[in-house]
Structures are given as structure tokens and as C-alpha cells.
C-alpha positions as CSV (number, residue, x, y, z in Angstrom):
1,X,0.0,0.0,0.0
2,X,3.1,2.5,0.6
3,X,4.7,2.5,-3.0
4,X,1.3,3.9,-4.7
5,X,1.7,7.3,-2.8
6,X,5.3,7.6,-4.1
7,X,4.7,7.0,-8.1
8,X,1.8,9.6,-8.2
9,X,4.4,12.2,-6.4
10,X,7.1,11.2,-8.6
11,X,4.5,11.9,-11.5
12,X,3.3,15.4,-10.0
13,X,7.1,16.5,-9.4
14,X,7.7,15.4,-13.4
15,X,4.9,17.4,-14.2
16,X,5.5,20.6,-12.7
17,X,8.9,20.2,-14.0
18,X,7.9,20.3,-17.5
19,X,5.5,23.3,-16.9
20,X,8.3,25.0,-15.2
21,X,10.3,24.7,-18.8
22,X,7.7,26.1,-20.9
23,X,7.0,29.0,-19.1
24,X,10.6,29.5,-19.2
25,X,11.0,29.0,-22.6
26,X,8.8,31.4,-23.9
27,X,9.9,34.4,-21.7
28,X,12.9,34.3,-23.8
29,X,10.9,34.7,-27.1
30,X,11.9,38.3,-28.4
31,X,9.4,41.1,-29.4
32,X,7.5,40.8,-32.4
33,X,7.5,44.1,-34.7
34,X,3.7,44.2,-34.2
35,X,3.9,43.9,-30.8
36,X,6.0,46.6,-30.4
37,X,3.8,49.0,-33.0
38,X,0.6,48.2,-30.2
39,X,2.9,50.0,-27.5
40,X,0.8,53.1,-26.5
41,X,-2.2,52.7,-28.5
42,X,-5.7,52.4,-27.3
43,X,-7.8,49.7,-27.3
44,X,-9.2,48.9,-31.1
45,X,-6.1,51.0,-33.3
46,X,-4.8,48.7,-36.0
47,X,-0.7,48.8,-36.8
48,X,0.8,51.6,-38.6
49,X,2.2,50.1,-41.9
50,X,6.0,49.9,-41.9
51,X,7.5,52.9,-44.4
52,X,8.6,51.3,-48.1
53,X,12.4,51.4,-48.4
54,X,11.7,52.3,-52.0
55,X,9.6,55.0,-52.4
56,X,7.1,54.8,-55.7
57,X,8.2,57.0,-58.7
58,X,6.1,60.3,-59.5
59,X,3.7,59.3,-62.7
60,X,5.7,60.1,-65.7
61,X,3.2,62.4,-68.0
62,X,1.0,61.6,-71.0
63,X,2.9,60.8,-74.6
64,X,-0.2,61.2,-76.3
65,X,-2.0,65.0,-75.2
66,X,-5.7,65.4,-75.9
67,X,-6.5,67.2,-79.3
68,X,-7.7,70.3,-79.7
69,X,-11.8,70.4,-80.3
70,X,-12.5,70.2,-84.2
71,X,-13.8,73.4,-85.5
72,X,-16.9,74.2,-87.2
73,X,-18.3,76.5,-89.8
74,X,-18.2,74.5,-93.0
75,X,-21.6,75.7,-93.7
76,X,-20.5,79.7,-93.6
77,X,-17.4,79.0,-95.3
78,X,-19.8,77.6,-98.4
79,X,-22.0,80.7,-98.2
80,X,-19.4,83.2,-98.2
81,X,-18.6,81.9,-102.2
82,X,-22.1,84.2,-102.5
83,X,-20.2,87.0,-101.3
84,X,-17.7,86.2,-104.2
85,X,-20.4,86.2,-106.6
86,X,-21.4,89.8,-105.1
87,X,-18.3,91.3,-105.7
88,X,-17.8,90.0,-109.2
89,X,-20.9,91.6,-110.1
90,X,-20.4,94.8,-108.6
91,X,-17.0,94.7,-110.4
92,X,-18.5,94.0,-114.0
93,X,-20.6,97.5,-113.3
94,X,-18.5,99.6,-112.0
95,X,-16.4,98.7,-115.3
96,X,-18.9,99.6,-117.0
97,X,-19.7,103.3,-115.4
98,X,-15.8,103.9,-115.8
99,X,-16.0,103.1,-119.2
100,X,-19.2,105.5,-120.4
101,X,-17.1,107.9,-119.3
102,X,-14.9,107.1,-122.1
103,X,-17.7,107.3,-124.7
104,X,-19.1,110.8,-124.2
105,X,-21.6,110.3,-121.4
106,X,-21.3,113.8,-119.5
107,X,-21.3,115.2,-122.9
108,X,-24.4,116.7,-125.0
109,X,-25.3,114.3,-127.7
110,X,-24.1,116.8,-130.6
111,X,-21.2,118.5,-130.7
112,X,-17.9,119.4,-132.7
113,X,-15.1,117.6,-132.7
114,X,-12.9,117.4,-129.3
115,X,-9.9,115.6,-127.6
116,X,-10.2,115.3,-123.5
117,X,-7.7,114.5,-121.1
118,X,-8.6,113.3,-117.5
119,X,-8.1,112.4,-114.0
120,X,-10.8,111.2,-111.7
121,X,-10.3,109.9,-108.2
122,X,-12.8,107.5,-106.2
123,X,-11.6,105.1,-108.1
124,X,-8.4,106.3,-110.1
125,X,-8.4,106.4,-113.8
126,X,-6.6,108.5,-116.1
127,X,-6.7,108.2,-119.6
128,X,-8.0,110.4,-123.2
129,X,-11.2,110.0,-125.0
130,X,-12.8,112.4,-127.7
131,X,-14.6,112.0,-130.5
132,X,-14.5,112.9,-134.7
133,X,-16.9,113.7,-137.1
134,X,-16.9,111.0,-139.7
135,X,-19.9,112.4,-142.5
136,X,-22.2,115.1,-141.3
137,X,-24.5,112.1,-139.4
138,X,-21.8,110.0,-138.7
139,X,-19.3,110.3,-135.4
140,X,-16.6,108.1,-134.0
141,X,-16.5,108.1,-130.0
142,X,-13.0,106.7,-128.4
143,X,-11.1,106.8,-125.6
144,X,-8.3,104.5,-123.2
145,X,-7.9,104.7,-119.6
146,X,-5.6,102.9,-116.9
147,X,-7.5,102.0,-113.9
148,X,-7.9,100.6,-110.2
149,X,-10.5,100.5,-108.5
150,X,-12.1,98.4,-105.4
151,X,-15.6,98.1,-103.6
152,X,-16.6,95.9,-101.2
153,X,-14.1,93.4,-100.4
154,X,-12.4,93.5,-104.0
155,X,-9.6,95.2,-105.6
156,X,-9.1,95.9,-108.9
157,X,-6.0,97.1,-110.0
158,X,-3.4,97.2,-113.6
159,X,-6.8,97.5,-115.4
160,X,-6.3,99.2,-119.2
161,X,-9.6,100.3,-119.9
162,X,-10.4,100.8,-124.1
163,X,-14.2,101.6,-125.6
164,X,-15.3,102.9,-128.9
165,X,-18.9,103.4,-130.0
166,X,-20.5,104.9,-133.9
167,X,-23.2,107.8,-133.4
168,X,-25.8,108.2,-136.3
169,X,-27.4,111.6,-135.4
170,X,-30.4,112.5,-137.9
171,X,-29.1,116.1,-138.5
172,X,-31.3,116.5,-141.3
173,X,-34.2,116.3,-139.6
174,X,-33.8,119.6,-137.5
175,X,-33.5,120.4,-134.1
176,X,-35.4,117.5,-132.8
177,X,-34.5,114.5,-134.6
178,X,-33.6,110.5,-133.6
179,X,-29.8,109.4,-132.8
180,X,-28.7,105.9,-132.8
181,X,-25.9,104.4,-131.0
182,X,-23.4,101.0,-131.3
183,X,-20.3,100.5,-129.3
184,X,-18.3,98.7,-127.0
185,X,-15.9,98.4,-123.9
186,X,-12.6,96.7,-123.4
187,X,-10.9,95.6,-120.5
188,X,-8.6,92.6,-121.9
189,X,-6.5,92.0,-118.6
190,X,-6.4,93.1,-115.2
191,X,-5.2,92.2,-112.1
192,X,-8.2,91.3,-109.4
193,X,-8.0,90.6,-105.5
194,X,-11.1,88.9,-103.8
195,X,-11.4,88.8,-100.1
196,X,-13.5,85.8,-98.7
197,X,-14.6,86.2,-95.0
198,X,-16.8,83.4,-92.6
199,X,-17.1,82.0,-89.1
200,X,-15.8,79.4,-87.4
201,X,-16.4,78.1,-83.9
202,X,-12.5,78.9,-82.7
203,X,-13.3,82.5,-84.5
204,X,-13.6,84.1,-88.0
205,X,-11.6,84.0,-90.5
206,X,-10.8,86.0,-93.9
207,X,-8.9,85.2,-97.0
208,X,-8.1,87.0,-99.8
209,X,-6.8,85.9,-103.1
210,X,-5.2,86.9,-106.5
211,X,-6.4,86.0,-109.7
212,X,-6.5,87.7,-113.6
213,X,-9.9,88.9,-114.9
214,X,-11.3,90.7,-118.4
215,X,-14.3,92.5,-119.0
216,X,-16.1,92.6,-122.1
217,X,-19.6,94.3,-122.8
218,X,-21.3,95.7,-125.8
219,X,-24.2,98.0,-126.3
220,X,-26.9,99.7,-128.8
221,X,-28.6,102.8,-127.7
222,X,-31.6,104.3,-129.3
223,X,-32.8,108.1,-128.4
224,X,-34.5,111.6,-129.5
225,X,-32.6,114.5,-128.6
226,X,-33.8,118.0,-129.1
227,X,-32.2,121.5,-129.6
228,X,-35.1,123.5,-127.4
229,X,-32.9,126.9,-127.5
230,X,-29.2,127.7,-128.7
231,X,-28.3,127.1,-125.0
232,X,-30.3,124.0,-124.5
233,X,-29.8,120.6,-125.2
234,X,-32.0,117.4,-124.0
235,X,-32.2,113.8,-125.0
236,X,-33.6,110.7,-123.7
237,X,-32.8,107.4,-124.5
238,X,-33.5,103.4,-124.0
239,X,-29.8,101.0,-124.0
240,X,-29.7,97.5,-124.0
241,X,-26.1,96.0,-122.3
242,X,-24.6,92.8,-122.7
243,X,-21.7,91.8,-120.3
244,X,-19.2,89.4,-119.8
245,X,-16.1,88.5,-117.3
246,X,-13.9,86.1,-117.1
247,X,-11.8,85.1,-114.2
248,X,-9.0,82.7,-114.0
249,X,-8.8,79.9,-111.3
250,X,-7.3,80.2,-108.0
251,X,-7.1,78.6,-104.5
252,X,-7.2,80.3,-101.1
253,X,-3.9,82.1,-100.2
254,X,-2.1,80.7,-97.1
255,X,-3.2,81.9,-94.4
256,X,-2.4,81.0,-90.5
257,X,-6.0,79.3,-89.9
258,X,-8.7,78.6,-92.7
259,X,-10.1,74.7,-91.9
260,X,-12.4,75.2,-94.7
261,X,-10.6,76.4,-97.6
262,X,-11.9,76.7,-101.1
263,X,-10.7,76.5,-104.9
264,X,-12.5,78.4,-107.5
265,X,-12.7,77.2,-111.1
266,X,-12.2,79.2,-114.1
267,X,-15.3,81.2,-115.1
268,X,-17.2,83.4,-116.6
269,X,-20.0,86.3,-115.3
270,X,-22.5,87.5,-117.5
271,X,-25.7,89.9,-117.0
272,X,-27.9,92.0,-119.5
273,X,-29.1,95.4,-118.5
274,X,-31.5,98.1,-119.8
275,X,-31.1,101.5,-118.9
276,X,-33.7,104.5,-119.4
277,X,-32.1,107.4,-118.9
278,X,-32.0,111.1,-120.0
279,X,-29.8,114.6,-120.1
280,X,-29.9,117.8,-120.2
281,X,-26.9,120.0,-121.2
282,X,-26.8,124.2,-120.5
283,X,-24.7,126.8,-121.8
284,X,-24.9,129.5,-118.7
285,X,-23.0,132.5,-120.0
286,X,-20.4,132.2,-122.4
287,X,-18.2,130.8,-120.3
288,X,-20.1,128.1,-118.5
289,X,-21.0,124.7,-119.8
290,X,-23.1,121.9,-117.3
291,X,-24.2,118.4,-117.9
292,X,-26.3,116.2,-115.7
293,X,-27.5,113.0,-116.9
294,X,-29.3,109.8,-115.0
295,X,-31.3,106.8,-115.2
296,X,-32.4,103.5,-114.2
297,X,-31.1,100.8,-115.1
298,X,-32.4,96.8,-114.8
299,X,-30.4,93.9,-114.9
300,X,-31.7,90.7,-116.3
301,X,-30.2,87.2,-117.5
302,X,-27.8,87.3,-115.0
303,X,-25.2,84.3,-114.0
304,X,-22.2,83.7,-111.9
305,X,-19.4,81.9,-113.6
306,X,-18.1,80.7,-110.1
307,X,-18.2,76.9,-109.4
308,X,-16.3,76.6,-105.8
309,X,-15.3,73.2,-104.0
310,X,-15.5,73.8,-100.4
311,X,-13.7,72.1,-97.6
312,X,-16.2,70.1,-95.7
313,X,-19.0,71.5,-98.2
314,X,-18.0,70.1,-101.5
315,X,-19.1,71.9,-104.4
316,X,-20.7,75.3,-104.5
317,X,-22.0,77.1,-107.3
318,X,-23.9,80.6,-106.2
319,X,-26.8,82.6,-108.0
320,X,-26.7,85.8,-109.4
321,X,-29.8,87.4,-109.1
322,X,-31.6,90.4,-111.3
323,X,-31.4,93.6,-109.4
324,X,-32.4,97.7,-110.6
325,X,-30.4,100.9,-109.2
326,X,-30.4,104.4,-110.5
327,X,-27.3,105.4,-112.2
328,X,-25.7,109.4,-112.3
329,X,-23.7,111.7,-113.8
330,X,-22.5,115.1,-114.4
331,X,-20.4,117.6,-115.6
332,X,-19.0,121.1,-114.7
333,X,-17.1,122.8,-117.4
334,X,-15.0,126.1,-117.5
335,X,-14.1,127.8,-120.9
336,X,-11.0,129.4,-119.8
337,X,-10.2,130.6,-123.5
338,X,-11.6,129.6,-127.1
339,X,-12.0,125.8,-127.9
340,X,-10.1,125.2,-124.0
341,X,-12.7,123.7,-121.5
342,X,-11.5,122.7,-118.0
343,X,-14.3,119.5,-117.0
344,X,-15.2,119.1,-113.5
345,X,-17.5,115.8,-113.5
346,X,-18.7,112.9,-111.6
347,X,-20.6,109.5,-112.0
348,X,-21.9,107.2,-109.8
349,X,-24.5,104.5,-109.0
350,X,-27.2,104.3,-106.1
351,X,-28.9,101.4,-104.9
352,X,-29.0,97.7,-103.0
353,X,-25.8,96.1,-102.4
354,X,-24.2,94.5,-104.5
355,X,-23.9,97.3,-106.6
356,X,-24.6,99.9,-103.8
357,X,-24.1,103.8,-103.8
358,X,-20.7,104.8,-105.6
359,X,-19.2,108.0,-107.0
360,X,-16.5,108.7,-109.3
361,X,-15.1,112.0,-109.4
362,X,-12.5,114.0,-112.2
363,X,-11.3,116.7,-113.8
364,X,-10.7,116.6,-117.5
365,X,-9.0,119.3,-119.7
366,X,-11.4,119.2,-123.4
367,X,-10.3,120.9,-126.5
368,X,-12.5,121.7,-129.4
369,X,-11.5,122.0,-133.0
């Protein structure tokens, strides 16, 4: 009975001992990192992450940058080719007006013969004109001008202006008798500039181009003029115009921004006109001489020559359209001795764009013989 005391000691005092070694064991364990991160922290706070040894690289910027917002305003560039078609009307009549000038108009319907040299500002022209008694019904009216001139977002300029024109005056029939008129105007080359202006949505934009032109026209006039005193001379008339212009190709210029350039093709303009118009030519004096002269005028049968390809429009090919205005003239004239005549004159249009209100302006020295 004595030795079963004794084992279960012996197995207690193995027991304890190996508890003993445990305890002791792990007291030597070190620290662990997370441990040691908890020191000081309240109940609930989760570790601090440890700092990177290699810190991440800044973000290196974009190769490829956004593109800049595509424009628009195809649709204004195509309508500002009606603009073009504005101008080159505007230019066929003021060719016209600059050329009458050549063939007499500021000057009564009978007269004797005479040479005239002139100046005119407005538009400048210089140039001679007179006109020669060919039979006793039959005259010859001439003249040549250099010119320039520009309206409305054109420029015409290196422009040789040449027109000639027959006069059958009934003089046989007395004072108040028929005339008849034939003749034409010449412009064979000039230089032309055309400015073309529209809108975009990153802001407007305006080109303007070089390009050769001509104008042609030719014309019959039919009228009654009267001799109602020695002093006094009126006429009225009815003319029929015909008129052509040709103007070579060209593309837009360079210019720093135009998205939605355009090429014009080679063309021609053409428009008929009637005029009904009258004068009335006073001697005041001796010394005195005035002319005033008007009328309106109609254009009909009118077409552009321009056929434009648009950027983003494709082709575009504007109207011309039939339009009236009143046309004027006039003439101051000094005799400052026998047969010498210093001329003071002016002609000019009024009406609607695209032939709007103009004036031309000059002096002139006339001599009789």
C-alpha cells in the first residue's frame, strides 16, 4: 500500500517540471515588430504600416495629349462663295460706269469735234477720250484709260480700260431728230483681288486671293434729242447691255488658320441690262458749260461663272440674281479761253448692295477743233 503514494508524487514532481520549462522558454521569445507598433495605442487602433524602403516613382506624364476640339463652320465658309459672286458683279458695273465715261456720257449728244484728257479719283483712272466727225450724221466716239479700283471686299487694280462706239445723229431732220448708237468696252486684262470672310467656332476668318480677270460688254442705244434753245440741249434714251467677265482659277492664299478652304474654277459672269435714262446740257454764259445726266437701269439674265469646292462643303456654285439701281452723272465745265474747257465731272451709282451707292469723281481738260 506505501509504494502507490510515491509514483503519483514522482508523477506530479515530473509534471511541474515540464511546466516550469515552458514558461521559461517562452519568456525568452523576443518582441515581435507588431507587438511593439501596439505600445501606447488604445484599445481597437490597427498597426501603422511599416515605411517602403523604395519609395514609388512620380507618374511620368502623358505621350499622347488630348486634341484640340475640331472646328466648325463649314456651312459659312460655303455661303461666303455668295459673297464672291457679289463682288464680281459689282466689279462688271463699276467697269462699266468707268468706261461711259470714255464714250461721251457727261457730254451733250451733238457737238464738234474734241480731244479730253482726265483724272478722276474715287476710283483712279486717267486716260484720253474724244470723238470725230466722220460724215455730217456719222461720229466716232474713243477713248483708253488705266484703272484701279475696289468696292466691297475687292480690288481691282493694272486694269487698261479701251471703248469705242458709232453715233448716227439724224441732223437733217432739224433740231429734234432721232440718234442711234453702237459700241463697246474693253478691258482685256487686269489684275483682281477677292477677299473671302466666314465664321468658325475657334473665330472668323478671312482670306483674300489673286487672280486675272477681263471684262467685255457691248451696247446699242436708241434716243431723241432735241435743240429747245441755242443754249439748250435734252435727249432721252433706252440702251440694252450685254456683259461678260472672265476670271481665271485660283485657290485660297495661305493663311495661319482657314479649316475650310476653297478652290474656284475658271469662269465666266455675264448679266444684260436696260437703262432709261436722259440729259440735259446748259450753256450759262459764255463761259459756262453743265451736264447732268441719270437713269435707271435693270439687270436681267444674269449668271455667276463661279463653281467653288469647299472644304467640308463640297461643291458650290452661287446665284446671281436680277437687281435695278439708279445710275448718275454730271459735268461742270469752265471755258477758260476759245475751244479750251477745263471739265469738273462725276458718275456714280445708287442702290442695293451688290452694286450699292458709288461715285466717281475728275477733272478733265477738253479741247475743241
Amino acid at each position: 500500500m506505501a509504494r502507490l503514494p510515491v509514483r503519483e508524487m514522482l508523477l506530479a514532481a515530473a509534471l511541474a517540471a515540464m511546466a516550469t520549462m515552458t514558461l521559461a522558454w517562452g519568456f525568452q521569445q523576443p518582441v515581435s515588430a507588431a507587438t511593439l507598433n501596439l505600445t501606447n495605442c488604445e484599445e481597437g487602433c490597427s498597426p501603422s504600416p511599416s515605411p517602403s524602403p523604395y519609395p514609388s516613382p512620380s507618374p511620368s506624364p502623358n505621350p499622347y495629349p488630348s486634341p484640340s476640339p475640331t472646328p466648325t463652320g463649314a456651312d459659312s465658309s460655303g455661303n461666303s462663295v455668295g459673297g464672291l459672286a457679289d463682288q464680281r458683279f459689282n466689279q462688271m458695273i463699276t467697269n462699266r460706269v468707268l468706261g461711259t465715261v470714255l464714250l461721251g456720257v457727261n457730254e451733250q449728244v451733238n457737238c464738234s469735234d474734241c480731244i479730253s484728257a482726265f483724272g478722276s479719283a474715287g476710283s483712279f483712272s486717267a486716260g484720253i477720250h474724244g470723238r470725230k466727225e466722220l460724215t455730217n450724221n456719222l461720229s466716232l466716239l474713243a477713248g483708253i484709260a488705266y484703272t484701279q479700283y475696289n468696292e466691297g471686299g475687292y480690288k481691282i487694280t493694272s486694269a487698261p480700260i479701251g471703248a469705242f462706239a458709232l453715233r448716227y445723229d439724224f441732223t437733217d431732220w432739224g433740231s429734234s431728230r432721232p440718234f442711234f448708237d453702237v459700241g463697246t468696252i474693253l478691258t482685256p486684262w487686269e489684275k483682281a483681288r477677292y477677299t473671302r470672310s466666314y465664321d468658325t467656332s475657334l473665330g472668323p476668318v478671312s482670306v483674300t486671293s489673286s487672280t486675272n480677270a477681263s471684262n467685255y460688254a457691248v451696247y446699242g442705244r436708241a434716243g431723241w434729242m432735241s435743240r429747245i434753245s441755242p443754249r439748250d440741249e435734252v435727249a432721252a434714251s433706252i440702251e440694252i447691255w450685254q456683259l461678260w467677265q472672265r476670271v481665271s482659277g485660283y485657290s485660297d492664299s495661305a493663311v495661319a488658320f482657314n479649316p475650310f478652304d476653297a478652290s474656284i474654277a475658271t469662269g465666266t459672269d455675264r448679266t444684260s441690262l436696260v437703262k432709261i435714262g436722259g440729259q440735259w446740257t446748259h450753256l450759262f454764259g459764255g463761259n459756262i458749260e453743265t451736264n447732268i445726266n441719270g437713269g435707271w437701269v435693270q439687270s436681267f439674265a444674269s449668271h455667276s461663272g463661279i463653281v467653288a469646292t469647299v472644304t467640308g462643303q463640297g461643291m458650290v456654285v452661287p446665284t446671281m440674281g436680277n437687281q435695278g439701281w439708279f445710275e448718275y452723272g454730271g459735268r461742270l465745265g469752265f471755258r477758260v479761253q476759245k475751244g479750251w474747257i477745263v471739265d469738273l465731272f462725276a458718275n456714280g451709282t445708287l442702290g442695293p448692295q451688290p452694286v450699292g451707292n458709288t461715285i466717281h469723281g475728275g477733272v478733265g481738260l477738253r479741247i475743241n477743233y
